[in-house]
FITI-173273 format. One record per residue: y, x, z of N, C-alpha, C in turn. Coordinates in steps of 0.2 Angstrom, whole numbers, plus 2048, in hexadecimal, padded with zeros to 3 digits. Example, Ala and Ser with C-alpha at 12.3 -4.5 7.8 and 13.67 -1.06 7.14 Angstrom:
2
7E48428277EA83E8277F0842827
7F58408237FB844824800840827
***
This chain:
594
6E27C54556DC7C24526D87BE456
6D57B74556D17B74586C97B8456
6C77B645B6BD7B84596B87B345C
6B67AE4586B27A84596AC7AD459
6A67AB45D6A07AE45C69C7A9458
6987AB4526947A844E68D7A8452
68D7A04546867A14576817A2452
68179D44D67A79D4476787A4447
67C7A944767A7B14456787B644D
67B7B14506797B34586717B2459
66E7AB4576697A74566637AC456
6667AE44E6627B14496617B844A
6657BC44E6657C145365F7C2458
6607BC45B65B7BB4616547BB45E
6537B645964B7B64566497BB455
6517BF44F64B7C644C64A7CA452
64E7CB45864C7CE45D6477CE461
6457C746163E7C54646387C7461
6397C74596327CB4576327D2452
6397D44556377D94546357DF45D
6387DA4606357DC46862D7DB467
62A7D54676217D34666217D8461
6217D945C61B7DD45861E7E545A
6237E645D6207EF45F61D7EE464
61D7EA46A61A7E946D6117E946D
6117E446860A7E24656077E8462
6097EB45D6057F145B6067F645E
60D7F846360B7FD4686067FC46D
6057F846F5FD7F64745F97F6470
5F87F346A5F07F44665F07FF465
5F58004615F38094615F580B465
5F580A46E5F380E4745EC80C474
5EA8054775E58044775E0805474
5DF80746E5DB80946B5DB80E466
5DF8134685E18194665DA81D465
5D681E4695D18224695CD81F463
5CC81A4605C581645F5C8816458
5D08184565D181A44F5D182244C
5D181F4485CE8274425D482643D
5D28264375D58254335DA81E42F
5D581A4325DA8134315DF813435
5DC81543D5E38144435E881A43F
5E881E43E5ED82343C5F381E436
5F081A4335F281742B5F581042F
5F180F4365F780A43A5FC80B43C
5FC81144060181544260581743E
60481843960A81A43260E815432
60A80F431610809430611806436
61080843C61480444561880A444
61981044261E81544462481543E
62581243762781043362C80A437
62880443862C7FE43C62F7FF441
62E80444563280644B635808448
63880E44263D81244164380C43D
64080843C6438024386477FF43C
6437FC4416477F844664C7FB44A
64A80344B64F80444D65580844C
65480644665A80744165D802442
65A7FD44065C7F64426607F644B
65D7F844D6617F74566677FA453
66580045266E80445167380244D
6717FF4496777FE4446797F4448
6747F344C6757ED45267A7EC457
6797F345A67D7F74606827F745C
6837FB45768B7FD45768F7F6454
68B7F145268F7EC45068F7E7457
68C7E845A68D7E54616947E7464
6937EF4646997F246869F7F1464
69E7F145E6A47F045B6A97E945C
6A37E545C6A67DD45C6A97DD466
6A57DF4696A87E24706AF7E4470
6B07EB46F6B47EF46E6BB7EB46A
6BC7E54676BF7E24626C27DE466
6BE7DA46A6BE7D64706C37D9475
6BE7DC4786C37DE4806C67E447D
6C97E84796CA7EE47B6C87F447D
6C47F24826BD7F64856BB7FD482
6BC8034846B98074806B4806482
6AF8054876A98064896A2801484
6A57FE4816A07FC47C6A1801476
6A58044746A180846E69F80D46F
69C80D475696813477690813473
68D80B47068980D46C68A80E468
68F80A46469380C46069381345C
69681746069682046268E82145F
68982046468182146468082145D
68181C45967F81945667D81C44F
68282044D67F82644767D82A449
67982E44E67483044F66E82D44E
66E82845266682445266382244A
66B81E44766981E43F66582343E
66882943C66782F43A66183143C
65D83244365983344565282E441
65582A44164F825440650826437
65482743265382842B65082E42C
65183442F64C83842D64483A430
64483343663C83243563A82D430
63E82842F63B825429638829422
63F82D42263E83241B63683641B
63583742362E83C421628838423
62983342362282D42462182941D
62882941962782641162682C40C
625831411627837407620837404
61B83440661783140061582C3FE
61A8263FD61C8203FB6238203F7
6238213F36298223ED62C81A3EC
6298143ED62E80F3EC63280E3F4
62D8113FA632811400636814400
63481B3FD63D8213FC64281E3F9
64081A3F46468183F164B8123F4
64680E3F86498083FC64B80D402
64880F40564D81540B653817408
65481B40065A81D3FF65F8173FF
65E8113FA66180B3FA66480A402
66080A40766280540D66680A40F
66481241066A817414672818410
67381540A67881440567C80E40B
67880740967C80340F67D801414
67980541967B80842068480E420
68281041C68781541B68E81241A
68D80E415691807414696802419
69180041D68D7FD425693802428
69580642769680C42E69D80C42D
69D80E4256A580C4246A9807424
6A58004236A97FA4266AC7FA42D
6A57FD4326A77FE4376AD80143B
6B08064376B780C4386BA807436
6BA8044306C27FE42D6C37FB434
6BD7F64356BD7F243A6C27F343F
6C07F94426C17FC4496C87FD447
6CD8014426D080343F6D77FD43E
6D47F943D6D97F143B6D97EE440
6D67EF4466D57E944D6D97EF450
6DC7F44516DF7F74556E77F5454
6EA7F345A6F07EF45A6F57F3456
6F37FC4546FA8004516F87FF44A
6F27FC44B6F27FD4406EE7F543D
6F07F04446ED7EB4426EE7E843B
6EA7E44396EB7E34336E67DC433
6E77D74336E37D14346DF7D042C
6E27CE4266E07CD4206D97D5420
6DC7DB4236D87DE41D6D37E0424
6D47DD4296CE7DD42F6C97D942C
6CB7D24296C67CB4276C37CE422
6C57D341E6C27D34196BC7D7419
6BE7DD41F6B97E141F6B27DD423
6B57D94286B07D642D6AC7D442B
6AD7CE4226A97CB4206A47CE41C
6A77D64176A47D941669D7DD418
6A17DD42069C7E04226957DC424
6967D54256917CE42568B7D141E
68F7D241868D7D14136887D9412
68A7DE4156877E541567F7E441A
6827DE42167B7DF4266767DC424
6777D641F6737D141B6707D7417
6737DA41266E7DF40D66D7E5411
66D7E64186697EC41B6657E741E
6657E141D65E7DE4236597DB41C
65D7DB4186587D84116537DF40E
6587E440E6537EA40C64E7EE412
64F7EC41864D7EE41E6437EA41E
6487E241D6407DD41B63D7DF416
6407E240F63C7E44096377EA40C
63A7EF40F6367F54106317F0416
6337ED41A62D7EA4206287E841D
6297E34176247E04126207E440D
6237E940C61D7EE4086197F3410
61D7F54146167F741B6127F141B
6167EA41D6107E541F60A7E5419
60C7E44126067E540E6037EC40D
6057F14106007F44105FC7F6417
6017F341D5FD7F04225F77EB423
5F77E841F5F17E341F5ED7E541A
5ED7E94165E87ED4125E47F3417
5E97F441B5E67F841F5E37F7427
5E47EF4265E17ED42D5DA7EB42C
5DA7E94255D37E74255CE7EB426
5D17F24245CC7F74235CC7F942C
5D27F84305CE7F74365CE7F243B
5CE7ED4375C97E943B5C37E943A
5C17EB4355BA7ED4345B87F4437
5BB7F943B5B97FA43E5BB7FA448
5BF7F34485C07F444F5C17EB450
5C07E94545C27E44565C57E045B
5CA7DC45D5D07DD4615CF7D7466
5CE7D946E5CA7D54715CF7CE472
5CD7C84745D17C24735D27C2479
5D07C54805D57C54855DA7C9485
5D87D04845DE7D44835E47D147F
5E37CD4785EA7CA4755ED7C7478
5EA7C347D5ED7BE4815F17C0487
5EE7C54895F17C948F5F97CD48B
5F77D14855FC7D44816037CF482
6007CA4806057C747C6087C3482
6067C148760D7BE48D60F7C4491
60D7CA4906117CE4926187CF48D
6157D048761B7D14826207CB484
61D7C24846217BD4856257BF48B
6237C04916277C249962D7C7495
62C7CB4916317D148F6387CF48A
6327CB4886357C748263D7C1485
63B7BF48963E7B84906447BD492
6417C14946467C349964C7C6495
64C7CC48F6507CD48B6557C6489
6537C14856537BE4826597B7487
6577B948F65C7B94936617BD493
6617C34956667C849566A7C748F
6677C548966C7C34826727BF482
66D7B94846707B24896797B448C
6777B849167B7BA4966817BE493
67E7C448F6837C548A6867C3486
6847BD48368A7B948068D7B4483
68D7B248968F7AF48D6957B4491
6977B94906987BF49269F7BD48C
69E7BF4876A17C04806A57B947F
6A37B34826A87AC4806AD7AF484
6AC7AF48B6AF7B24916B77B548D
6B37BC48A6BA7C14896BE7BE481
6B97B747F6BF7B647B6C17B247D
6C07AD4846C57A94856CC7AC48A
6C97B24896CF7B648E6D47B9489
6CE7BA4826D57BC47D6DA7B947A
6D57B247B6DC7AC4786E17AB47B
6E07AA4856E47AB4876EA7B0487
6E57B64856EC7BB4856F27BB480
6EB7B847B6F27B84746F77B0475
6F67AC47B6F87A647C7007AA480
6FE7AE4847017B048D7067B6486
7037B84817097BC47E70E7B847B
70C7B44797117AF4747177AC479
7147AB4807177A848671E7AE485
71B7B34887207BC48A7267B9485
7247BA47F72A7BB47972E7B547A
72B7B147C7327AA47C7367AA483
7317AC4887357AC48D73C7B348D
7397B848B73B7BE48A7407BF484
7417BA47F7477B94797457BF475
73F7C247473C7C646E7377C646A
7367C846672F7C546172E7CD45C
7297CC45C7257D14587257CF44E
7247D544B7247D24447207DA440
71C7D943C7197DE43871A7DF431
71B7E542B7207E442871A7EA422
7157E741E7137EC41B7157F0416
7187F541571D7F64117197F840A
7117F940870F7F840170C7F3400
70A7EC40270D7E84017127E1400
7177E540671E7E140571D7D940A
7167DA40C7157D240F7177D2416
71B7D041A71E7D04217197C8423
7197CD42C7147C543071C7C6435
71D7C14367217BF43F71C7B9441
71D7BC44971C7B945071E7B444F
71C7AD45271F7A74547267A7456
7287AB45C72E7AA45E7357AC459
7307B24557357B344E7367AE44B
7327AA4497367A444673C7A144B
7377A245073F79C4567457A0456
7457A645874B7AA45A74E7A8452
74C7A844B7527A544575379F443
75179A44C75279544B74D790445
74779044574378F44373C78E445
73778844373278744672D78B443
72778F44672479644571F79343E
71F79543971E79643472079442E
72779143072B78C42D730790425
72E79542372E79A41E72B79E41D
7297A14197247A841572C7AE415
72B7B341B72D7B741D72D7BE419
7357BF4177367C541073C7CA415
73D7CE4107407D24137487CF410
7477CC40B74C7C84077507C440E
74B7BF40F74A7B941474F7BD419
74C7BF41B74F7C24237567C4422
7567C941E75E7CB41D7637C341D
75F7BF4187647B84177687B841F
7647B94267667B642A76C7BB42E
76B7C042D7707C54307787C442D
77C7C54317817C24337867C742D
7897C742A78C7CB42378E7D0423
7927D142A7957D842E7907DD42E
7897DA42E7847DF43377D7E042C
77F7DB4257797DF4227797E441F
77D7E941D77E7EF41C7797F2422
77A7F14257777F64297717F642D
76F7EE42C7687EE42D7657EF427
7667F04217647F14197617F9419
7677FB41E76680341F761805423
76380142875E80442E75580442A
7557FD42474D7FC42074B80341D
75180541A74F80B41474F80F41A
75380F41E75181842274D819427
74581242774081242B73A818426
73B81742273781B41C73782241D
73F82642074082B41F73D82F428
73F82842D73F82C43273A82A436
73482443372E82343573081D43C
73681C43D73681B44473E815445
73E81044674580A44674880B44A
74D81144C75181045375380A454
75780A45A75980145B760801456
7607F94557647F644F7677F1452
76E7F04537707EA4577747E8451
7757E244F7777DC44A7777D644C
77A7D344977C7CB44B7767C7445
7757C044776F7BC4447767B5445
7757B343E7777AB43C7717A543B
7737A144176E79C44176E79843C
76979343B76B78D43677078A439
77178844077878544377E789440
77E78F43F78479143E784795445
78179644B78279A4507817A0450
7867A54547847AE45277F7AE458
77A7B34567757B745B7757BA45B
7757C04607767C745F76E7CB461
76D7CF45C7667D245A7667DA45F
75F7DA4607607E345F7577E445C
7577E94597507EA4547507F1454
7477F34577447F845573D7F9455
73B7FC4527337FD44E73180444D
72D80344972880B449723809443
72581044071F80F43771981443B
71380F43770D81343870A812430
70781743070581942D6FD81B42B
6F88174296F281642A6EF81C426
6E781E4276E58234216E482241C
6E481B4176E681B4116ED81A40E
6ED81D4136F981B4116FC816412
6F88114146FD80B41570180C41B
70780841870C80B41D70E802420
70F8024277107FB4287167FD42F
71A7FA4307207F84347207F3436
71F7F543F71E7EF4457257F1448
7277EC44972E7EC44C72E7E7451
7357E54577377E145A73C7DF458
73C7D845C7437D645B7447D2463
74B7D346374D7D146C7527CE46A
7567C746D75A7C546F7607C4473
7647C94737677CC4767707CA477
7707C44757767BD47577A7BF47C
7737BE4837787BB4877787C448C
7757C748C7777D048B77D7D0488
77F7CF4847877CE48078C7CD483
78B7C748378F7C34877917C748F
78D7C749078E7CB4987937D2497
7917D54917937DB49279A7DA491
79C7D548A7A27D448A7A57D1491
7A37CF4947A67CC49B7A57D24A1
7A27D64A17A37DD4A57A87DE4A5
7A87E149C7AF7E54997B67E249A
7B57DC49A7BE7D949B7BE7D84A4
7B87D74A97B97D94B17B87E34AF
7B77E64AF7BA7ED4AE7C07EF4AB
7C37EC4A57CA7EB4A57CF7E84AC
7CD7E44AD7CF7E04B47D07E44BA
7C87EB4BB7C87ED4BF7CD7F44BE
7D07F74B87D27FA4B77D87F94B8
7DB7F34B77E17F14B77E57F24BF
7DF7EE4C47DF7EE4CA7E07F64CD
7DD7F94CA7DC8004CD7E38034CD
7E78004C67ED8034C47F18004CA
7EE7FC4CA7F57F84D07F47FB4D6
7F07FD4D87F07FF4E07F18064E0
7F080A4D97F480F4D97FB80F4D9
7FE80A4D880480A4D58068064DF
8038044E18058034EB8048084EE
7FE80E4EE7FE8124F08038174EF
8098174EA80B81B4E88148194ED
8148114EC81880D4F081880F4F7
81280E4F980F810502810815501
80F81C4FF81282050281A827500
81C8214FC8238244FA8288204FD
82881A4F882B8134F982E812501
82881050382780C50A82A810511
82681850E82681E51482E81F514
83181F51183982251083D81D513
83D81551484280F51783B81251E
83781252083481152983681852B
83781C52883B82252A84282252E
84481E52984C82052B84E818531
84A81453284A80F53784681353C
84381853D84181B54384581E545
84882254084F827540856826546
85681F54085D81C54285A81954C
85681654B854814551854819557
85181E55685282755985682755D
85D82755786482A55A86882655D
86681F55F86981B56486781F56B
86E82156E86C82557486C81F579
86A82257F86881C58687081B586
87581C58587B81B58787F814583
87981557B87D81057787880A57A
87280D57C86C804580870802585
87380558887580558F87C7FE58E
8808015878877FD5858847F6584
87C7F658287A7F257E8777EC584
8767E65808737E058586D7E1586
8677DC58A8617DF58A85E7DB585
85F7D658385C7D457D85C7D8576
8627DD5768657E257185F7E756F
85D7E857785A7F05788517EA578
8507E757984A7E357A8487E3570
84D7E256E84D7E056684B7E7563
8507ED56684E7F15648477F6564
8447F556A83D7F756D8397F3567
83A7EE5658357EA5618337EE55C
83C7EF55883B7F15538387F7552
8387FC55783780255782E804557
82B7FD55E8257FD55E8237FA554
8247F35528237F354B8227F9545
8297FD545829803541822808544
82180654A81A80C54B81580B549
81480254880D80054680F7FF53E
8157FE53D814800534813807532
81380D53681181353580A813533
80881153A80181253A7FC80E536
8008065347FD80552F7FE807527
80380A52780580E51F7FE81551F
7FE8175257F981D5257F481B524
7F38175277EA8145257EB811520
7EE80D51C7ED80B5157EB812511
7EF8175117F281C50D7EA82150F
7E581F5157E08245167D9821513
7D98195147D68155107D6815509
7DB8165067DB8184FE7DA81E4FC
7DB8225007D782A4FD7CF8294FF
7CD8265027C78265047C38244FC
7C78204F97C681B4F27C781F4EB
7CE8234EF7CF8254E57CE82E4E7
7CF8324ED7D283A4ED7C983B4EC
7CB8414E77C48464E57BD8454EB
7B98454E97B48464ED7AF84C4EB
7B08504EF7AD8594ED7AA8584F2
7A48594F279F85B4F879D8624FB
79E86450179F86C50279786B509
79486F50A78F87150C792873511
79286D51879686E51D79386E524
79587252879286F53079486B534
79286653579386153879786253F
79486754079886654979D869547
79F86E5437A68705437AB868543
7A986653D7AE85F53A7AE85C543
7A885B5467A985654C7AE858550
7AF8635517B48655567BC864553
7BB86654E7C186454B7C485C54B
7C285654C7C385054D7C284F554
7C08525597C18525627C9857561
7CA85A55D7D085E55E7D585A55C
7D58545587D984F5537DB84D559
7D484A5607D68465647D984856C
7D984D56A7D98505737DD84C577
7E384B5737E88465787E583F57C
7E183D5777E28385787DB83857C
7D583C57C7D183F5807D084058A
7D78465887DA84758F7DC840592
7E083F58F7E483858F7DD833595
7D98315917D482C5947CE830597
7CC8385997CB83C59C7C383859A
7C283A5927BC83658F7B783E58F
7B283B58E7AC8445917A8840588
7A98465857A584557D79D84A57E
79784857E79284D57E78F84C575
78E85157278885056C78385656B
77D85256977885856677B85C561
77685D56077886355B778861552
77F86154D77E85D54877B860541
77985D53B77786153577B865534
77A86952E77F86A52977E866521
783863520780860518787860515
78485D50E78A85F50978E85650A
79385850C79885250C79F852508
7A384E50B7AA84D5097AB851511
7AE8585127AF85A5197B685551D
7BD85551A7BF85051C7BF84A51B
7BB84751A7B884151A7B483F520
7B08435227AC8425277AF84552D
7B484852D7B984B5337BC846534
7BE84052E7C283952F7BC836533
7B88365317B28305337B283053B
7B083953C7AF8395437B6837547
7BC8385467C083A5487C383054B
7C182B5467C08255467BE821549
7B682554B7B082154F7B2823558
7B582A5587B482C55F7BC827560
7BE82655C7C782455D7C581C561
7C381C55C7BF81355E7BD810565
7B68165677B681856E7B9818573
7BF81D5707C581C5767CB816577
7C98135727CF80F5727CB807575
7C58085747C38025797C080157C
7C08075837BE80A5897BF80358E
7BC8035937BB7FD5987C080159C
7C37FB59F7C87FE5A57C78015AA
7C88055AB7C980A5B47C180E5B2
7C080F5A97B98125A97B98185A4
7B681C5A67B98225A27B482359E
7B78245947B18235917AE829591
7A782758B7A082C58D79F82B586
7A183158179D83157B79783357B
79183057778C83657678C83556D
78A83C56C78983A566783841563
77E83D56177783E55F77483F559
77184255676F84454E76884454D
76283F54A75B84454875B841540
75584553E75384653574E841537
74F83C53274B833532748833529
74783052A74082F522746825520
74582551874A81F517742819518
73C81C51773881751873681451E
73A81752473981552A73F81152B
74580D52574980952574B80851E
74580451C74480151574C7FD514
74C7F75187507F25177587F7517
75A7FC51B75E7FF51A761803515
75B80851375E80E51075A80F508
75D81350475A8134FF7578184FE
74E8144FD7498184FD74881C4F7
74E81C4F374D8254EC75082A4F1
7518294F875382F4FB74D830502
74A835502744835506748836510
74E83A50F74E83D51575583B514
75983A51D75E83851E75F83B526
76783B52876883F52E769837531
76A83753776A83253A76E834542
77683254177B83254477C82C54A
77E82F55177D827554784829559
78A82655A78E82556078D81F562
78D82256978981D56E79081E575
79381757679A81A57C798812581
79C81358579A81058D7A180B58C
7A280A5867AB8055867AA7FE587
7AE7FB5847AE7F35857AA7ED581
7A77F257C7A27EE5777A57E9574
7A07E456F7A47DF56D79D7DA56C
7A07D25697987CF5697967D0561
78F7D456178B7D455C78D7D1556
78F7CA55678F7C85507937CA54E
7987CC54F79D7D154879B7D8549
7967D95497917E05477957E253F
7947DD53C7967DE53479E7DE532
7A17DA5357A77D65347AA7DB535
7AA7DF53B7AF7E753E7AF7EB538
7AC7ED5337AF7F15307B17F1528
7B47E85287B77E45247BF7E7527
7C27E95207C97EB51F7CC7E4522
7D17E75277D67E552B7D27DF531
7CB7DF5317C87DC5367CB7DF53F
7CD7DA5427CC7DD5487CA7D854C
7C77D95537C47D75587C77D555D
7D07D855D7D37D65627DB7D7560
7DF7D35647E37D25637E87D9564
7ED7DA55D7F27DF55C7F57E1562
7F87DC5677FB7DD56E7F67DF573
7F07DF5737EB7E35797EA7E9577
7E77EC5707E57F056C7E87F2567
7EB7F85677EF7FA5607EB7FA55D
7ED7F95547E87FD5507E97F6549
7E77FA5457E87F653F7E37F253C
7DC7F353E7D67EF53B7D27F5535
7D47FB5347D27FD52E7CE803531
7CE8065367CB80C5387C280B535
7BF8065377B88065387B780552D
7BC80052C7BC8005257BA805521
7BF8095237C08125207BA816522
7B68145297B081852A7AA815526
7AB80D5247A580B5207A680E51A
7AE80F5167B181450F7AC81A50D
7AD81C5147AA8255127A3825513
7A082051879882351879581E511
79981B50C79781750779881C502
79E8215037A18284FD79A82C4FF
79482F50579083250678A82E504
78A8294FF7828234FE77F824505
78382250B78082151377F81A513
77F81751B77E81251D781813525
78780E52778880C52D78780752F
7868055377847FF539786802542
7897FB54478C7FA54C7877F654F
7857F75537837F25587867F4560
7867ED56378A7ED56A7877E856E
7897E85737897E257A7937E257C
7937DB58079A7DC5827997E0589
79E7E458A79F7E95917977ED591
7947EE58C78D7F358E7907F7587
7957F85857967FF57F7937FE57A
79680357479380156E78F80756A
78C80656578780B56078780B55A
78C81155778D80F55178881554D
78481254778181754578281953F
78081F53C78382053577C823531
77A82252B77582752977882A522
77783252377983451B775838519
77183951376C83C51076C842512
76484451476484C51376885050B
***
């Protein structure tokens, strides 16, 4: 809703404020100043200056709360219905000093009774007001109606407010006469009176100013906001719509016209209308989800197709929420989202997850090759290779035996690439049970895997001392057993390697760009060896399947070890990374959550 401020009535605010500021002003300096020097007239003055205070500020209060209200309507603000709040006490207090200043004046009692009737009135508009401008039980028609009403209540509380001023005024002048005949009121003193009241009068009459200068402000803020909401829904493919169910009258959002392919108010929107648009398959069941808003106060979400006037399907989803006001009306605010291209996508998951499922089945269907299939012909070619004695190499040419060494070295490296394939795919598909494990043990038992080869290159392994956490136990016995292998396998010549391997408890927000911070704590693993290095930029490229760094006839090895180490610390939600220099040794680090 918006809210134009009516200056004419701002205007006419300001005047009566100005002389209702002057004349308390004015007759509260004449009855101080001359308080002693009356008798009985001053008393009959004071009756009617303490009548018009009680008046006026009656008048402030029921001011205040329509200030705060008009506030409060505005910005949301609870802080302006602070007078608001105030507000029916000061009434009250002031109706029942009026009551004991008129109970011997029987035509002001009855005018008292009269105005406390429409104040009362005044008060209950008030609560509509506040009531229909709250965004859960808005209601624009029956907010206008109260507002205007309420125009029409302040007009007969300020019409009967001036009737009761005009009977004190006439009997204040009946009674001034009697004292002015006995006092008379010095002509500096009014002069002096009255530019102090003006100084009082300016300066308020500023601060008003400023206050409404205040108030264009928050409504130029509100237009925007109802501008910047209307932007949300279109950018966003959703739109709001309000649905009062006793009298049957539905509002949509602008965008709601657009999302049914329509310009926004391009039809008078029914419950009729709308179903028109729902797609055949689906209005049964939005007809349902209408009747069983009633039952359960509440629209779970509703996903249905929408027919454009093109003839396009759009795919819907809707939900809402019945409120229920204190006179029973019941009204249903809902949303609508545009959920077409969410659709679409999901159908295109689901047919790559078929895809992926299919894939899965095939590599199950290799792995079962690789280790049946394949294992059983390199078997019996190592076999057969075996049982050629030196006596048959000996009959044989050197070409013969040169042919043979090939093969024999070949079938080695097809072994060991069958076994790494086959260690690689368990890392993917075999159980992953997590056992609450100690680390060093896993470490001893994977220097035990490699002693030979250990001895062998007369390599010296040191490490601190490691956690214990819940892992895959041989998994991380692979990990480790991969990373020291690595080590030794590409040691600098004539130089004997030097594992260290180092453990501390690290925070993930001391490596944002790395690790993921829904995990606060992380161990932090580091082998650090004195071998041949490599250059930096394939820091990343090393632990890409089948990657290698160096030629198959320098270095055995298949490309897949460091793979299988990236496999298992990603089965741990860890983090590896290598860094190195060429001949200064490498550091490979792993982090896996506390």
């Amino acid at each position: 809703m918006k809210w134009i401020p009516n200056f004419n009535s701002s205007n006419s605010l300001r005047v009566i404020f100005v002389i209702a500021v002057f004349i308390l002003l004015f007759l509260s300096s004449i009855a101080h100043k001359h308080n002693q020097d009356l008798n009985e007239s001053s008393k009959l003055v004071m009756h009617t200056y303490e009548i018009n205070i009680q008046l006026e500020r009656l008048m402030s209060a029921i001011k205040d709360a329509e200030t705060g209200q008009r506030g409060y309507i505005i910005t949301r603000n609870a802080r302006f219905l602070t007078p608001y709040i105030y507000s029916r006490d000061k009434v009250n207090t002031s109706f029942i000093n009026l009551k004991k200043l008129t109970k011997d004046n029987p035509k002001q009692q009855k005018n008292l009774q009269n105005l406390f009737k429409l104040i009362i009135q005044r008060f209950v508009s008030f609560e509509n007001c506040l009531k229909y401008s709250d965004p859960k039980t808005y209601d624009k028609r029956k907010l206008d109606n109260h507002l205007f009403g309420g125009r029409i209540l302040m007009e007969n509380i300020r019409f009967k407010v001036d009737e009761m001023n005009d009977i004190e005024k006439t009997d204040l002048a009946k009674r001034l006469k009697i004292y002015d005949a006995e006092i008379s009121l010095s002509p500096l003193f009014s002069i002096s009176l009255f530019l102090v009241a003006l100084t009082f009068i300016l300066l308020a009459y500023r601060q008003i100013s400023r206050d409404f200068e205040r108030l264009k402000v928050f409504n130029k803020q509100l237009l925007i906001s109802g501008k910047l909401m209307a932007e949300s829904e279109a950018i966003g493919k959703f739109s709001t719509w309000q649905w009062d169910l006793d009298t049957n009258k539905i509002d949509y959002s602008d965008n709601q016209y657009r999302l049914l392919g329509y310009e926004p108010n391009a039809f008078v929107p029914e419950k009729g209308t709308f179903l028109n648009f729902v797609h055949p398959d689906d209005k049964e069941t939005v007809a349902k989800s209408m009747k069983g808003i009633l039952n359960y106060k509440q629209l779970p979400f509703v996903y249905y197709k929408i027919v454009l006037p093109t003839q396009e399907v759009r795919h819907f989803k809707t939900t809402g929420k019945l409120l229920t006001d204190e006179q029973g009306s019941k009204i249903l605010l809902g949303i609508n989202f545009d959920i077409t291209d969410e659709h679409l996508l999901n159908i295109e998951l689901q047919a790559r997850n078929v895809e992926l499922e299919n894939s899965n089945k095939e590599l199950a269907s290799f792995n079962h090759v690789a280790s049946h299939d394949l294992q059983e012909p390199l078997r019996k070619i190592q076999t057969f290779i075996s049982r050629i004695s030196d006596t048959d190499k000996a009959a044989m040419s050197q070409n013969a035996n040169d042919y043979i060494a090939k093969i024999e070295i070949s079938a080695k490296r097809m072994r060991v690439l069958i076994d790494d394939l086959l260690l690689f795919s368990r890392t993917n598909t075999t159980k992953k049970e997590f056992i609450k494990s100690n680390l060093n043990e896993l470490l001893k038992n994977a220097e035990a895997e490699l002693t030979e080869m250990i001895d062998e290159k007369k390599a010296v392994i040191t490490s601190t001392k490691l956690p214990k956490l819940a892992v895959i136990p041989y998994q991380i016995e692979q990990l480790f057993i991969n990373l020291i292998g690595n080590s030794l396998k590409y040691n600098r010549p004539n130089v004997a390697p030097e594992i260290t391997i180092e453990s501390q408890k690290v925070f993930s927000v001391d490596y944002r760009e790395l690790l993921d911070q829904n995990v606060k704590k992380y161990h932090k693993i580091t082998f650090t060896d004195n071998g041949m290095g490599f250059d930096p930029q394939f820091k990343e490229t090393i632990f890409v399947l089948f990657q290698r760094l160096h030629s198959k006839t320098d270095y055995p090895g298949t490309g897949i070890g460091l793979a299988i180490c990236k496999k298992i610390v990603d089965n741990h939600k860890g983090y590896i990374m290598a860094d190195s220099q060429p001949d200064q040794g490498s550091i490979f680090t792993i982090f896996l959550p506390d």
